[in-house]
C-alpha positions in Angstrom: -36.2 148.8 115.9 -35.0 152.3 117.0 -36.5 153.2 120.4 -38.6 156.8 118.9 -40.2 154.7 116.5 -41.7 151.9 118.5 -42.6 154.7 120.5 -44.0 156.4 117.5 -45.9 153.7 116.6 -47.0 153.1 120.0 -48.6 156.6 120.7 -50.4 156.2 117.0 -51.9 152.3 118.5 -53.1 154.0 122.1 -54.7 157.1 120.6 -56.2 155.5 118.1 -57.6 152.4 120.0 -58.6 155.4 122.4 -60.8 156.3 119.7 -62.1 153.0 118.3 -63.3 152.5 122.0 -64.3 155.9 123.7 -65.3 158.7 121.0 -66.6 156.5 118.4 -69.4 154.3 120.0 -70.4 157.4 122.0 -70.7 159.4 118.5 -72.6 156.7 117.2 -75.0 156.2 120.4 -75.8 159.9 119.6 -76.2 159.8 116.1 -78.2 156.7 116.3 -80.8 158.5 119.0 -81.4 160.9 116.5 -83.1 158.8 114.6 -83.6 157.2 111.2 -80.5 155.5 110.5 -80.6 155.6 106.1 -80.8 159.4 106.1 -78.3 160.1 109.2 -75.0 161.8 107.7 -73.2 161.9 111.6 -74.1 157.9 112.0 -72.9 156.6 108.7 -69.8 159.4 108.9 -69.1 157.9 112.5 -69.4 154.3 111.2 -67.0 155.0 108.0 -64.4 156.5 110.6 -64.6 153.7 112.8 -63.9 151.1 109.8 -60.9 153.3 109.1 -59.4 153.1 112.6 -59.6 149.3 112.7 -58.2 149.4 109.3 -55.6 151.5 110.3 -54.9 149.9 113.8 -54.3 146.8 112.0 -51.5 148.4 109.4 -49.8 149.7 112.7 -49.6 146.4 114.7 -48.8 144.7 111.8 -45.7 147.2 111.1 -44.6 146.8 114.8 -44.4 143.1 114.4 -42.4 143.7 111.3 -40.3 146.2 112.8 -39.6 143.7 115.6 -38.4 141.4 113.5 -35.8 142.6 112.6 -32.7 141.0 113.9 -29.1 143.2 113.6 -27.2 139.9 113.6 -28.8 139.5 110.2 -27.5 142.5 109.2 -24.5 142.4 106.6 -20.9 143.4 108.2 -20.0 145.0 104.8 -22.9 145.6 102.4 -24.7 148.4 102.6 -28.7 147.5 104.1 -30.7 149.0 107.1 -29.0 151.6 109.5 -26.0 151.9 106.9 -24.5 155.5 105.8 -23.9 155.6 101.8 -21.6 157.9 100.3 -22.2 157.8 96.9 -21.4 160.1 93.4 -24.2 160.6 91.2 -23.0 160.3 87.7 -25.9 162.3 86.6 -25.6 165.5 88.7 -21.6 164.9 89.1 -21.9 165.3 92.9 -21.0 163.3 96.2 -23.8 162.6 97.7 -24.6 161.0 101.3 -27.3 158.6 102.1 -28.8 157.2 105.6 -30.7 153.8 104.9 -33.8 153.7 107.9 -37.4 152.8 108.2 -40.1 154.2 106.3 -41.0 156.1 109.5 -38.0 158.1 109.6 -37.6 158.6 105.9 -36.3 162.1 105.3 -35.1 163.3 102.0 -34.2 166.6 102.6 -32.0 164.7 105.9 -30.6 162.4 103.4 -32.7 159.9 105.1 -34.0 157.5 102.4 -36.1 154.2 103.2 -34.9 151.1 102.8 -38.3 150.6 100.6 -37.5 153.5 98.2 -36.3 153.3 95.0 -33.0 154.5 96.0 -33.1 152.8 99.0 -34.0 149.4 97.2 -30.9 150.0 95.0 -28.3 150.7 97.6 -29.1 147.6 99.7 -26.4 144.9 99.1 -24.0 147.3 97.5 -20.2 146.8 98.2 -18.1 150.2 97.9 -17.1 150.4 94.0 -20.5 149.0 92.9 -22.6 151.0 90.9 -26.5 151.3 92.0 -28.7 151.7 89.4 -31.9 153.5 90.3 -35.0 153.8 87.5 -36.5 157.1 88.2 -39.4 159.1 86.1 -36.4 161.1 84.7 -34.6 157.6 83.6 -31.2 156.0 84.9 -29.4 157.0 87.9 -26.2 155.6 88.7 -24.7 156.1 91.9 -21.3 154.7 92.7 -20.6 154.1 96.5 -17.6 155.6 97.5 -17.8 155.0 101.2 -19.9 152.5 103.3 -20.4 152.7 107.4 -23.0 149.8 108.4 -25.1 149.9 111.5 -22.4 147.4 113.4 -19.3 150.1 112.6 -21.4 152.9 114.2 -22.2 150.8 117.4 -18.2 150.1 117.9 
């Protein structure tokens, strides 16, 4: 996983935990000494927050565990998947155009940055230079030909 991410990730975990633990049950200590509970808008606001941050602590953890997962030795040596650079020519707009496969966290389309989990992205992954990806869009059928591939092992050497 690339070192800003699980740091990413990591300041999202500590502040929010910092949240679940600290601000929330003090909110709720004085909301509840307000009063009656069933008409209390700052209790049941405070309670509804605190069921989202445990929600959304557990997408994070569980994204970190998949993130760590992931093993480069796994990684193919010359199809395109995660960490690769795509050149490709999309038949439709008749123009070269350069892709970065990364992680959903870094997805950047204006970068050329797309996720692995995209559409285009999804497409790409296990193409050989000469294949054609065909990507289903709202507008219909894309077809990109790669005409150049760099995986993740090329750029370490």
């Amino acid at each position: 996983m690339p070192e800003h991410i699980k740091r990413q990730l990591e300041d999202q975990i500590r502040e929010l935990e910092r949240e679940l633990t600290h601000e929330l049950p003090a909110e709720i200590k004085k909301a509840a000494a307000l009063g009656d509970l069933s008409e209390n808008a700052e209790y049941h606001m405070a309670k509804q927050r605190q069921v989202f941050v445990n929600a959304r602590l557990g997408q994070l953890k569980k994204r970190m565990a998949e993130l760590a997962l992931v093993n480069l030795a796994n990684i193919p040596k010359d199809r395109a998947a995660f960490g690769s650079t795509v050149l490709v020519y999309d038949e439709t707009k008749d123009e070269k155009i350069e892709y970065k496969l990364v992680t959903s966290e870094e997805s950047d389309v204006s970068k050329g940055l797309i996720s692995t989990t995209s559409p285009i992205g999804r497409s790409l992954v296990g193409k050989r230079v000469g294949e054609i990806a065909v990507v289903v869009t709202p507008n219909g059928k894309r077809e990109l030909e790669v005409l150049k591939l760099t995986t993740i092992h090329d750029e370490e050497a």
